[in-house]
PQR file with spaces between the fields and no chain letter, atoms N, CA, C, O and H, PARSE charges and radii, in Angstrom:
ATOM       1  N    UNK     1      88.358  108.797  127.855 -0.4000 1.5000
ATOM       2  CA   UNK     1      88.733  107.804  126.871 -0.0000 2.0000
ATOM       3  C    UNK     1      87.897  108.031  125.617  0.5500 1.7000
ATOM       4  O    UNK     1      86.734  108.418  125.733 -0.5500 1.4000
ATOM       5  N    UNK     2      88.415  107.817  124.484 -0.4000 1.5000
ATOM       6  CA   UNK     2      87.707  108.255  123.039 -0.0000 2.0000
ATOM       7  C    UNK     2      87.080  106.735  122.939  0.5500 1.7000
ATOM       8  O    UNK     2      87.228  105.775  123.696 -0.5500 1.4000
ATOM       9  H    UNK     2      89.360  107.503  124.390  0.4000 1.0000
ATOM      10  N    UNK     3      86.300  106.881  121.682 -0.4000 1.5000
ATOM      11  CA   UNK     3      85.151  105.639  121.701 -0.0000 2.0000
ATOM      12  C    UNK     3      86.088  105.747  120.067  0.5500 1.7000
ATOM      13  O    UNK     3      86.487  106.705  119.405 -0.5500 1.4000
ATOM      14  H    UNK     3      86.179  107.661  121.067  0.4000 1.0000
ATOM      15  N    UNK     4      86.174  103.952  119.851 -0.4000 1.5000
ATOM      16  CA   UNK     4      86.898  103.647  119.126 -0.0000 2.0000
ATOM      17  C    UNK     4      86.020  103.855  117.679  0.5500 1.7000
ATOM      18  O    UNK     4      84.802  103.767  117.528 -0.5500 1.4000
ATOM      19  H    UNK     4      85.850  103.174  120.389  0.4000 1.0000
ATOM      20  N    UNK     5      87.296  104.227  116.453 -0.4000 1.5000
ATOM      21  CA   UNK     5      86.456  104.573  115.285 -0.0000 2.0000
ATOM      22  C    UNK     5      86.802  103.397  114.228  0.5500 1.7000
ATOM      23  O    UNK     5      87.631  102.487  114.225 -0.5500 1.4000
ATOM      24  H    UNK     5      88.286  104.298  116.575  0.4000 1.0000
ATOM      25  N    UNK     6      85.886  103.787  113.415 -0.4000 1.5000
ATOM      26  CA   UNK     6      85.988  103.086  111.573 -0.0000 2.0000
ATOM      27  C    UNK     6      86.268  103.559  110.824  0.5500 1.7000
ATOM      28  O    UNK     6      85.341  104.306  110.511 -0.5500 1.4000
ATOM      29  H    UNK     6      85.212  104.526  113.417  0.4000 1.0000
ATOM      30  N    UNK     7      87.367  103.714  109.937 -0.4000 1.5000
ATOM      31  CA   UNK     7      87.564  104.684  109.191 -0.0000 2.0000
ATOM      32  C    UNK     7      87.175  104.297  107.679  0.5500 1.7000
ATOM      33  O    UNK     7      87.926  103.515  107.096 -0.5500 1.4000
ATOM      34  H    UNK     7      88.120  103.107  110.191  0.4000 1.0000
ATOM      35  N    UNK     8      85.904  104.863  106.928 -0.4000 1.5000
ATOM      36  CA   UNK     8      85.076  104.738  106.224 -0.0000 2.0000
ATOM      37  C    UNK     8      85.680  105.830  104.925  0.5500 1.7000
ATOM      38  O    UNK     8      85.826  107.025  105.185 -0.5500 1.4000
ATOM      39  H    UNK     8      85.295  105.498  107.402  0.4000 1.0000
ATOM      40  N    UNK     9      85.956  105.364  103.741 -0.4000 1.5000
ATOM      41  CA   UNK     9      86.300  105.805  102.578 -0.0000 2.0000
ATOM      42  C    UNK     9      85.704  106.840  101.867  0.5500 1.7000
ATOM      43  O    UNK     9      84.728  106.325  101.323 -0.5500 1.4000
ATOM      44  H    UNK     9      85.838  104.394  103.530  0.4000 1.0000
ATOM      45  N    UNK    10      85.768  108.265  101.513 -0.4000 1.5000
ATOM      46  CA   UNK    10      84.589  108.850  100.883 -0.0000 2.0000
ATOM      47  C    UNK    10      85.083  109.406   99.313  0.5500 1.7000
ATOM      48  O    UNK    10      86.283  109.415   99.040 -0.5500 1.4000
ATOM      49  H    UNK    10      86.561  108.683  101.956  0.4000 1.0000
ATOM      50  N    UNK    11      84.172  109.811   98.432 -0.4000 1.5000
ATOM      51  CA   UNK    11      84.357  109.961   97.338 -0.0000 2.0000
ATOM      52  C    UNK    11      85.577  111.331   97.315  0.5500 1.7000
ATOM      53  O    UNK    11      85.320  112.290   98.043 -0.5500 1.4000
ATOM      54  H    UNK    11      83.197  109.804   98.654  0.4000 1.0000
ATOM      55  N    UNK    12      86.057  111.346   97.001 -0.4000 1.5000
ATOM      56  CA   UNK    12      87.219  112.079   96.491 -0.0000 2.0000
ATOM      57  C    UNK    12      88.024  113.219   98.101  0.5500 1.7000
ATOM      58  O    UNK    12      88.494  114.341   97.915 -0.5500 1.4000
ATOM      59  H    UNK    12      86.266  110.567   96.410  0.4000 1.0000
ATOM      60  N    UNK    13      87.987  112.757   99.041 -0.4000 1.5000
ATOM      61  CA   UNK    13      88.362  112.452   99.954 -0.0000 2.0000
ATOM      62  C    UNK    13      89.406  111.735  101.089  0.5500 1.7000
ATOM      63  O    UNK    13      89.751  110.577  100.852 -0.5500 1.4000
ATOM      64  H    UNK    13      87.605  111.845   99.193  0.4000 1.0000
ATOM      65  N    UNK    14      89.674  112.084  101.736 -0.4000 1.5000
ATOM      66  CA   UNK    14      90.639  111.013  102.697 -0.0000 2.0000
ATOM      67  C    UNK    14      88.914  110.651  103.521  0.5500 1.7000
ATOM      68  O    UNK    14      87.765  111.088  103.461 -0.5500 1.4000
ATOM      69  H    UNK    14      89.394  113.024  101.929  0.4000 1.0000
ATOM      70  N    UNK    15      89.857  109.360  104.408 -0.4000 1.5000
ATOM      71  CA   UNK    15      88.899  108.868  104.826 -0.0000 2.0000
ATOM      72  C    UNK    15      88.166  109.465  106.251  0.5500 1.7000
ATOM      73  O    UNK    15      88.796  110.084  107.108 -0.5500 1.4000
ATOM      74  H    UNK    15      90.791  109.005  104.457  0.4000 1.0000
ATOM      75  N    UNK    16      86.946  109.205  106.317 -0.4000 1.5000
ATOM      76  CA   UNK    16      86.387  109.680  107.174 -0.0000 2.0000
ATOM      77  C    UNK    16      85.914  109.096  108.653  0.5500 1.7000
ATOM      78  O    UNK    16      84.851  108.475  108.650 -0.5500 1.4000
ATOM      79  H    UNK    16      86.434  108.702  105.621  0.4000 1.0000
ATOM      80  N    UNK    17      86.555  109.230  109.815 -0.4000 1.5000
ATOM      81  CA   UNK    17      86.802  108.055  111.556 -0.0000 2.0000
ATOM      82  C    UNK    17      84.934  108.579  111.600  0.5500 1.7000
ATOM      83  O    UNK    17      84.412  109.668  111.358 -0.5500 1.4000
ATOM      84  H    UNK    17      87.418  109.735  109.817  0.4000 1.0000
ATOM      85  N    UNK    18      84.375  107.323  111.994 -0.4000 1.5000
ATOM      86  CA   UNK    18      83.152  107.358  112.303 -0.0000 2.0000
ATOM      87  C    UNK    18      83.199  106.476  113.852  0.5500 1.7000
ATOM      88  O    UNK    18      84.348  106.065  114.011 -0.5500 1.4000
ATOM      89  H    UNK    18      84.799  106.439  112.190  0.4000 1.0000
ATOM      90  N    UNK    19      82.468  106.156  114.789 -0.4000 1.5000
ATOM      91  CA   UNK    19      82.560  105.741  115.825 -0.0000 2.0000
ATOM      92  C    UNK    19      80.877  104.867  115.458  0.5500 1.7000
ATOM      93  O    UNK    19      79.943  105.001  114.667 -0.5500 1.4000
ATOM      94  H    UNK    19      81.534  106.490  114.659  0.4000 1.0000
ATOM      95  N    UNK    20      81.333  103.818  116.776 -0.4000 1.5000
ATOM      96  CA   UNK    20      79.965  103.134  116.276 -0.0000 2.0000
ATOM      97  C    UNK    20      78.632  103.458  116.888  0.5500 1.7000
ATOM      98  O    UNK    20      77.679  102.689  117.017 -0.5500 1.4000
ATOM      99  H    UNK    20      82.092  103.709  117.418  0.4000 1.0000
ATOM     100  N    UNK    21      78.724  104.865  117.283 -0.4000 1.5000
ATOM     101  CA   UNK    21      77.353  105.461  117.596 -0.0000 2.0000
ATOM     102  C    UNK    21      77.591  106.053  116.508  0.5500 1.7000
ATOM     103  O    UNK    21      77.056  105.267  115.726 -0.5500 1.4000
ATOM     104  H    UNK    21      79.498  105.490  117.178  0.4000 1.0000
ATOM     105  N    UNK    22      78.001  106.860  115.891 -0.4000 1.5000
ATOM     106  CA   UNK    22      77.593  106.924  114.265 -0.0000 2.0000
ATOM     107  C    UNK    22      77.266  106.658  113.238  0.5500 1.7000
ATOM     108  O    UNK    22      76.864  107.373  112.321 -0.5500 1.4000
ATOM     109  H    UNK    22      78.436  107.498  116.526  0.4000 1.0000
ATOM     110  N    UNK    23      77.510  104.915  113.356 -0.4000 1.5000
ATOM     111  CA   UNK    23      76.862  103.843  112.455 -0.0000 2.0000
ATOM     112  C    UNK    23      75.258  103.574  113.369  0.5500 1.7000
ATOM     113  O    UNK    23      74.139  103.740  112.884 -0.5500 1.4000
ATOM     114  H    UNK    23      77.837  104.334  114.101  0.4000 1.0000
ATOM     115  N    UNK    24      75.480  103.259  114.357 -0.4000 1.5000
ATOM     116  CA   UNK    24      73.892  102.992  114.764 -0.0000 2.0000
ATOM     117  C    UNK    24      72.774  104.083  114.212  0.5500 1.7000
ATOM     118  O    UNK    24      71.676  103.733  113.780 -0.5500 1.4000
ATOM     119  H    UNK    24      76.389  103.124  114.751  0.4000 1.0000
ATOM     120  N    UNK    25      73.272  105.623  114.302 -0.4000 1.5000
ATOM     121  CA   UNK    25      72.556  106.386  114.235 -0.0000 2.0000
ATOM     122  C    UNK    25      71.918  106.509  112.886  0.5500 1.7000
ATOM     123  O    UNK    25      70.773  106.897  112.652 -0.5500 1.4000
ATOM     124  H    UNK    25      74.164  105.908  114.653  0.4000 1.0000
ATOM     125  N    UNK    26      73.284  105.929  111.610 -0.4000 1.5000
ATOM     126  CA   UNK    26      72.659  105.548  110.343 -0.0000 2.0000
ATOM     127  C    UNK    26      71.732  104.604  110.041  0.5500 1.7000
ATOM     128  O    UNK    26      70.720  104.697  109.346 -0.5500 1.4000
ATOM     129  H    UNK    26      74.214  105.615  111.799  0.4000 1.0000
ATOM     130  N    UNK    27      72.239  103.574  110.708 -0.4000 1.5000
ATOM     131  CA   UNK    27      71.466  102.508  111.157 -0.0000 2.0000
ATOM     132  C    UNK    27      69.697  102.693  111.454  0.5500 1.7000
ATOM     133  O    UNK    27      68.784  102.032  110.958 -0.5500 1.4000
ATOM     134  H    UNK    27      73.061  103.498  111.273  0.4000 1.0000
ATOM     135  N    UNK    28      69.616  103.912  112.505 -0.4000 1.5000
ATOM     136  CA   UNK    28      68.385  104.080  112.467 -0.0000 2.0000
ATOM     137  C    UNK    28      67.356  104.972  111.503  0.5500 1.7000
ATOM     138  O    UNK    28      66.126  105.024  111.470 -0.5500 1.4000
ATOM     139  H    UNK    28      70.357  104.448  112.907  0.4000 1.0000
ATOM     140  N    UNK    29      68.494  105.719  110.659 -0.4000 1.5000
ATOM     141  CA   UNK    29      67.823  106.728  110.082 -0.0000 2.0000
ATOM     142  C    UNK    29      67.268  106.028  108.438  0.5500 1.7000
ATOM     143  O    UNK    29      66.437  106.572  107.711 -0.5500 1.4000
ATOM     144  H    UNK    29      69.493  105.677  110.686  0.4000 1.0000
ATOM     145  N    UNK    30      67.972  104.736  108.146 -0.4000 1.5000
ATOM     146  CA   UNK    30      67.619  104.508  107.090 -0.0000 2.0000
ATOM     147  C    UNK    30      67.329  102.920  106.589  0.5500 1.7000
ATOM     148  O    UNK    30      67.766  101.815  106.908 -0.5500 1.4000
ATOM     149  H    UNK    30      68.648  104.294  108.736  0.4000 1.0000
ATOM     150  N    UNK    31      66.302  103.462  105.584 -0.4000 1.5000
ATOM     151  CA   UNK    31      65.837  101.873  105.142 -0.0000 2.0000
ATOM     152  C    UNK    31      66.956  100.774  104.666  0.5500 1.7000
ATOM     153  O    UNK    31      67.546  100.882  103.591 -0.5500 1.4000
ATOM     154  H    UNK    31      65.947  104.360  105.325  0.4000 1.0000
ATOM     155  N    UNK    32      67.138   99.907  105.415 -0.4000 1.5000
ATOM     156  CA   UNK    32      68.058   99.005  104.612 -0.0000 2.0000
ATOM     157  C    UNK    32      68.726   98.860  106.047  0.5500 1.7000
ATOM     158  O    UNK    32      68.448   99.272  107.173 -0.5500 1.4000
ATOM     159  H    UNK    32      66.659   99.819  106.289  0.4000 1.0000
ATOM     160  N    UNK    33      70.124   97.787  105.275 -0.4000 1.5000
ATOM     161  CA   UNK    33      71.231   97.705  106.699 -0.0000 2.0000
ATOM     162  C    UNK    33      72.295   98.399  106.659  0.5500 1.7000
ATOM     163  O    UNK    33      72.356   99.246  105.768 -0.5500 1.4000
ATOM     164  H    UNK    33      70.350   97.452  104.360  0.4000 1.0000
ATOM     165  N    UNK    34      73.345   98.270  107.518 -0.4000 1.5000
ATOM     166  CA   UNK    34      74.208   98.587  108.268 -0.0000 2.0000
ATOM     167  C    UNK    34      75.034   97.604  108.519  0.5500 1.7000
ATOM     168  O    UNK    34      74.737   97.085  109.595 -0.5500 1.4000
ATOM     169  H    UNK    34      73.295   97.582  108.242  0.4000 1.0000
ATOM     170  N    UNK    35      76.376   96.871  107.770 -0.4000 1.5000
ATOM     171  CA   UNK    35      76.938   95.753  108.475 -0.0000 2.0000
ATOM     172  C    UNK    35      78.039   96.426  108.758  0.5500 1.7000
ATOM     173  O    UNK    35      78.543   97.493  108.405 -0.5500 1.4000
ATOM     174  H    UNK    35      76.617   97.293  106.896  0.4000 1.0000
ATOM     175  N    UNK    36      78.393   95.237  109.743 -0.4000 1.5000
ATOM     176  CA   UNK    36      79.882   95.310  110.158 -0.0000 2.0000
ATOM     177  C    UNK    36      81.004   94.522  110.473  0.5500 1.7000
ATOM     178  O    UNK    36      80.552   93.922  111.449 -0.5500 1.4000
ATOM     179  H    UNK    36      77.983   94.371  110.030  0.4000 1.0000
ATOM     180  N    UNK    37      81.972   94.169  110.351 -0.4000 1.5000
ATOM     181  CA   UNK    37      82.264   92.590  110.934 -0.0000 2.0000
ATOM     182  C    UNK    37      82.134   91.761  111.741  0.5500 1.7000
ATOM     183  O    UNK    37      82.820   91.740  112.763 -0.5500 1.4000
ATOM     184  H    UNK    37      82.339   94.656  109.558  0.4000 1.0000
ATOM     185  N    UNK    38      80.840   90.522  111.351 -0.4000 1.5000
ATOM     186  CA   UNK    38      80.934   89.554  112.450 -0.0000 2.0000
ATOM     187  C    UNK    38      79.541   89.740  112.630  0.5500 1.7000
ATOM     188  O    UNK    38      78.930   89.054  113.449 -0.5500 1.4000
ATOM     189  H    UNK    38      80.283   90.539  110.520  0.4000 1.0000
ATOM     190  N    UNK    39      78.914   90.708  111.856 -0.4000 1.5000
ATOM     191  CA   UNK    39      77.321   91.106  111.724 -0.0000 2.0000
ATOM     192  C    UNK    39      76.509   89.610  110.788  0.5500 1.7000
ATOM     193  O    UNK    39      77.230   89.553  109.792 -0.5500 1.4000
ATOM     194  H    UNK    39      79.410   91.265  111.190  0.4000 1.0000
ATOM     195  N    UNK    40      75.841   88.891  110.692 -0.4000 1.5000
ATOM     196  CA   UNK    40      75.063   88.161  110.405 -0.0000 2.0000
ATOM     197  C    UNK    40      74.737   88.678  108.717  0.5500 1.7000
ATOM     198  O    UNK    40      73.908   89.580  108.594 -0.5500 1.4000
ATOM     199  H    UNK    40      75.255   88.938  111.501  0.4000 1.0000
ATOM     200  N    UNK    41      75.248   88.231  107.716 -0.4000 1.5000
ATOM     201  CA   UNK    41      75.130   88.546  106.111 -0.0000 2.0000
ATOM     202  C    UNK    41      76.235   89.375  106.010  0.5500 1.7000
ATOM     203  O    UNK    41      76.083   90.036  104.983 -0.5500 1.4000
ATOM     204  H    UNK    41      75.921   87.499  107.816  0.4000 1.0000
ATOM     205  N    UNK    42      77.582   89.759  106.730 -0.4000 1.5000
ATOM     206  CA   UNK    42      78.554   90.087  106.688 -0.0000 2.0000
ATOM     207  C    UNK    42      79.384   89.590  105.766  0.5500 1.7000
ATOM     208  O    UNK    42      80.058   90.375  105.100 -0.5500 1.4000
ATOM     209  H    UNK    42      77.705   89.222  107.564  0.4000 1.0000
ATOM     210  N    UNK    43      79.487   88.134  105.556 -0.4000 1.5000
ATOM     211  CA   UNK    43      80.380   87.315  104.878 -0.0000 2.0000
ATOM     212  C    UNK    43      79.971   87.784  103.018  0.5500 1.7000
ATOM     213  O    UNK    43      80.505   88.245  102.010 -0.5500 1.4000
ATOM     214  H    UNK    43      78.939   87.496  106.098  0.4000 1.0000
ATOM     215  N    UNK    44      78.278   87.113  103.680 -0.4000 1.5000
ATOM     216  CA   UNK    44      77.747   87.403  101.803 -0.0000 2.0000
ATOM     217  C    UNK    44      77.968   88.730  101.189  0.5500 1.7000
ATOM     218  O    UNK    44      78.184   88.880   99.987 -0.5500 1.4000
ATOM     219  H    UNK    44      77.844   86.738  104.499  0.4000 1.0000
ATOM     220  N    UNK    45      77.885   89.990  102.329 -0.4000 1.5000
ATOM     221  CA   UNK    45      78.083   90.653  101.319 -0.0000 2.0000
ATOM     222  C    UNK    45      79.315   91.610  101.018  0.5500 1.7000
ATOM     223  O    UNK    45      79.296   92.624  100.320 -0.5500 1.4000
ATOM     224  H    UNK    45      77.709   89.868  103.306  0.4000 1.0000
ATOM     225  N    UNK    46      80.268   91.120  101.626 -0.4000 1.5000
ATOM     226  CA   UNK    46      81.788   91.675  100.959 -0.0000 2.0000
ATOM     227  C    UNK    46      82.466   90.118  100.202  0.5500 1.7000
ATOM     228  O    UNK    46      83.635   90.213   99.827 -0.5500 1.4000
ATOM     229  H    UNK    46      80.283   90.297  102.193  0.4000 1.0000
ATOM     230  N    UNK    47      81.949   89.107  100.043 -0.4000 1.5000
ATOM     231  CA   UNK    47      82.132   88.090   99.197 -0.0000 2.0000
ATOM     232  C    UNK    47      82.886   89.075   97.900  0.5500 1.7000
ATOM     233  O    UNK    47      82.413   90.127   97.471 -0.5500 1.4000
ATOM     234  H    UNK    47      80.999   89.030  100.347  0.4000 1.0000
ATOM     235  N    UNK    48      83.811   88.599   97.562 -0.4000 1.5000
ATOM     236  CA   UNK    48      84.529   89.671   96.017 -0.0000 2.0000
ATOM     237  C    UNK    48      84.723   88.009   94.632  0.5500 1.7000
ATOM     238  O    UNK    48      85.476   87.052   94.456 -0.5500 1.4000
ATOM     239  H    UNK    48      84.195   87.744   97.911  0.4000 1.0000
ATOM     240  N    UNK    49      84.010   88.361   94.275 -0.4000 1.5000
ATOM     241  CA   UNK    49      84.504   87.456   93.160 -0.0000 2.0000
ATOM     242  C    UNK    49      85.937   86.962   92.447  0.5500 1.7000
ATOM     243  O    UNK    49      86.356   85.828   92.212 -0.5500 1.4000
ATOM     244  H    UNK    49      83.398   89.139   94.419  0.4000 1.0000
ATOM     245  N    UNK    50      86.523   88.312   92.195 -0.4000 1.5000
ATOM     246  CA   UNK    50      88.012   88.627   91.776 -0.0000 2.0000
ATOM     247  C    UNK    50      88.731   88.337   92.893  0.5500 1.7000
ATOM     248  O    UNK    50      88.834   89.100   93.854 -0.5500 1.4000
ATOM     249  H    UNK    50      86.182   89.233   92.386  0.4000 1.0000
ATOM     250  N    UNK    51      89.342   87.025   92.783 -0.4000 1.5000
ATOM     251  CA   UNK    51      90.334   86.641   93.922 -0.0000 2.0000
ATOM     252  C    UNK    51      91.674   87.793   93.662  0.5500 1.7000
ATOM     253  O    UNK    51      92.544   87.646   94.521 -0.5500 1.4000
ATOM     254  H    UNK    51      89.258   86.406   92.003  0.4000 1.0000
ATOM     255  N    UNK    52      91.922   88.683   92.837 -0.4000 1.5000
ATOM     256  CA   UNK    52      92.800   89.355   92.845 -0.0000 2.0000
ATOM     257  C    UNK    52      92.845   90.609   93.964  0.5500 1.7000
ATOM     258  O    UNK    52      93.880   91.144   94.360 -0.5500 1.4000
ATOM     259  H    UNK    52      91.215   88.802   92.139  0.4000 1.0000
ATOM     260  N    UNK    53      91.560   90.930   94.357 -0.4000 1.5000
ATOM     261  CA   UNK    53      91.118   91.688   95.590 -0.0000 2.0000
ATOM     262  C    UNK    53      91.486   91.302   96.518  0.5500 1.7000
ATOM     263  O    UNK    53      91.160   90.144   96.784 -0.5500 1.4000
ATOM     264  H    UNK    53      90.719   90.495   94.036  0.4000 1.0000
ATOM     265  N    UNK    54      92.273   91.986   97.410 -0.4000 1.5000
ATOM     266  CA   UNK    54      92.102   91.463   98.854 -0.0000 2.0000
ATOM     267  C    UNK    54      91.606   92.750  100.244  0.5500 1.7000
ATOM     268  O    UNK    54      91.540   92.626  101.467 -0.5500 1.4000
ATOM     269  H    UNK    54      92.538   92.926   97.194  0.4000 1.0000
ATOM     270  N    UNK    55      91.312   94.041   99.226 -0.4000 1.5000
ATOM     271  CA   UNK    55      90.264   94.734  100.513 -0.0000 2.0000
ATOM     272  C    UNK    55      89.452   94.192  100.728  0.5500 1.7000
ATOM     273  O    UNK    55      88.990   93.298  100.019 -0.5500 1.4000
ATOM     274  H    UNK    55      91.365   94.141   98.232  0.4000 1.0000
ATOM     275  N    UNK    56      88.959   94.630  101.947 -0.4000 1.5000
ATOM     276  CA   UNK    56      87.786   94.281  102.492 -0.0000 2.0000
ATOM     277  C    UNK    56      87.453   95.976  103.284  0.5500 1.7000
ATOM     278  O    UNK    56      88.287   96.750  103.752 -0.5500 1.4000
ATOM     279  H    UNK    56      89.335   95.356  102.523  0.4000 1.0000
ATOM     280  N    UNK    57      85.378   96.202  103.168 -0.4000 1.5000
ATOM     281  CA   UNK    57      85.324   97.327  103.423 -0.0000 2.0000
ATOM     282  C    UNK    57      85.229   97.555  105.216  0.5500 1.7000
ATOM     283  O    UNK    57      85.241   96.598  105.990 -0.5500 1.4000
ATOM     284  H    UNK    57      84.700   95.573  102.788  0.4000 1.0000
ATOM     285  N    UNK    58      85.183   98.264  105.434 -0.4000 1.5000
ATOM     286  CA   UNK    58      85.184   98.604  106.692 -0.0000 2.0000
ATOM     287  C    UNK    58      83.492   98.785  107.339  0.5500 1.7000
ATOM     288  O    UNK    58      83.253   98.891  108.542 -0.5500 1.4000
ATOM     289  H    UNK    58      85.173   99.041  104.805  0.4000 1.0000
ATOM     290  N    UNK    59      82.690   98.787  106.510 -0.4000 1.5000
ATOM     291  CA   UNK    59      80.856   99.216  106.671 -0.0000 2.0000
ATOM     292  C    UNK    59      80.508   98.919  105.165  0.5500 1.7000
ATOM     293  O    UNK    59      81.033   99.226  104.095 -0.5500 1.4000
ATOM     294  H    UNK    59      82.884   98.701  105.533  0.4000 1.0000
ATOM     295  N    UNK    60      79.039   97.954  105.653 -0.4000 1.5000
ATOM     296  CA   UNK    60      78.481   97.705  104.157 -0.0000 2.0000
ATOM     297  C    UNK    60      77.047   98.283  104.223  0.5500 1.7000
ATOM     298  O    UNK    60      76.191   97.908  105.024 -0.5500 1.4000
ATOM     299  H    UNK    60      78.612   97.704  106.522  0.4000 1.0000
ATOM     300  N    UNK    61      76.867   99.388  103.139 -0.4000 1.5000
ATOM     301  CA   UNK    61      75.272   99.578  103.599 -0.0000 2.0000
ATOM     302  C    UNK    61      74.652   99.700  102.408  0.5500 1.7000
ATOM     303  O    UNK    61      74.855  100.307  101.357 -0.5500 1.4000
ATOM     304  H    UNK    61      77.562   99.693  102.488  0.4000 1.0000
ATOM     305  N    UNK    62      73.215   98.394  103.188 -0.4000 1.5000
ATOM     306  CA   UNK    62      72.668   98.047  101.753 -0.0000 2.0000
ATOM     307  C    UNK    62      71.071   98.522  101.634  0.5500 1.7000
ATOM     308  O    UNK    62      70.096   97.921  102.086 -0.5500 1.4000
ATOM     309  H    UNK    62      73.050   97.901  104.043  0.4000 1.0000
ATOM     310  N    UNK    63      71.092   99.764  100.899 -0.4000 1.5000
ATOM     311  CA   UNK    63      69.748  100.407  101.337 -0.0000 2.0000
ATOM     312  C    UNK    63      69.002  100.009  100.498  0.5500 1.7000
ATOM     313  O    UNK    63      69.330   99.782   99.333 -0.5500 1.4000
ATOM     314  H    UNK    63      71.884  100.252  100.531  0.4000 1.0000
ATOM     315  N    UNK    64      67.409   99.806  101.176 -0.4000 1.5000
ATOM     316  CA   UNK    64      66.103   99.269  100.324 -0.0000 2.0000
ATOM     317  C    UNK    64      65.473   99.824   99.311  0.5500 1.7000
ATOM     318  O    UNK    64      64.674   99.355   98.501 -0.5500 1.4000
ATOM     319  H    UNK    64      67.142   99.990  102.122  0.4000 1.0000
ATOM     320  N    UNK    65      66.103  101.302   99.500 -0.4000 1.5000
ATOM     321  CA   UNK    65      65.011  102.134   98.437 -0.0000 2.0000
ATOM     322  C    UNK    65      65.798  103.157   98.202  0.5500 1.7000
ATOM     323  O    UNK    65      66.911  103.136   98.730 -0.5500 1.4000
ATOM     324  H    UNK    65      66.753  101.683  100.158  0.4000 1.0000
ATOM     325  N    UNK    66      65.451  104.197   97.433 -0.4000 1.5000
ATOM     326  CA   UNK    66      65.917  105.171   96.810 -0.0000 2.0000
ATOM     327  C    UNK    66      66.031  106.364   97.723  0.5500 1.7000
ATOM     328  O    UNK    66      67.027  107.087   97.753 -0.5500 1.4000
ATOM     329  H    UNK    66      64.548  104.214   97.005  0.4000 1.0000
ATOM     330  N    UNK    67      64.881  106.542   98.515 -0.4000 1.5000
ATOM     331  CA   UNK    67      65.529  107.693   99.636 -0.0000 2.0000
ATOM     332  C    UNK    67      66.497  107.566  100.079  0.5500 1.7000
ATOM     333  O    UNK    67      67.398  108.399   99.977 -0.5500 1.4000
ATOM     334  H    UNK    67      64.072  105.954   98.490  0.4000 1.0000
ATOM     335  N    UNK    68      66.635  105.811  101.082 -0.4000 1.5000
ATOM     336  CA   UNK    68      67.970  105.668  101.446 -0.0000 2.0000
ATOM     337  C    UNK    68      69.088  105.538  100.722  0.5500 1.7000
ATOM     338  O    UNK    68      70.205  105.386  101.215 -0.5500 1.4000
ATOM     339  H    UNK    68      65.903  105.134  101.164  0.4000 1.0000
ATOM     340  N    UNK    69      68.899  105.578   99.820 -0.4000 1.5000
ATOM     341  CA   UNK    69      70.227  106.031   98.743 -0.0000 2.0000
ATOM     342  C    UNK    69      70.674  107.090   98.794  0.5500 1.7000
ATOM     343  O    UNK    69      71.846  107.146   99.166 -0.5500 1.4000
ATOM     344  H    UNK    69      67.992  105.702   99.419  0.4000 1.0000
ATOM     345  N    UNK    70      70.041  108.261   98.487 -0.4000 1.5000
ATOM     346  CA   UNK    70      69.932  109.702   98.634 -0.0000 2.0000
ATOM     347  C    UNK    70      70.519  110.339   99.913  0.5500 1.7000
ATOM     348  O    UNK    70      70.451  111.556  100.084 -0.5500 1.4000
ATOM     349  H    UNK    70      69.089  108.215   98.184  0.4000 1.0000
């Protein structure tokens, strides 16, 4: 049985199926978070101002510092 994926958007790209041992593993490698739906600050931070939006992302990652940017 395959382990179910996320399919995560990339810059000039189709999108890319990640599984959620692939998010944990980001998860551990870098400063900051990792959300996902139903994750605790989930709501706050795909909140969209522009009610004309109605995506919503699939992974929010909000890194602390500049390495984890990189």
């Amino acid at each position: 049985m395959t382990a179910p994926t996320h399919d995560i958007a990339a810059a000039g790209s189709a999108a890319l199926a990640r599984t959620a041992a692939d998010l944990d593993d980001l998860a551990s490698r870098i400063a900051g978070r990792v959300l996902r739906p139903g994750d605790p600050g989930w709501g706050e931070a795909v909140h969209v101002w522009n009610g004309m939006v109605a995506k919503e992302p699939a992974v929010v990652v909000q890194p602390r510092t500049a390495r984890a940017v990189a």
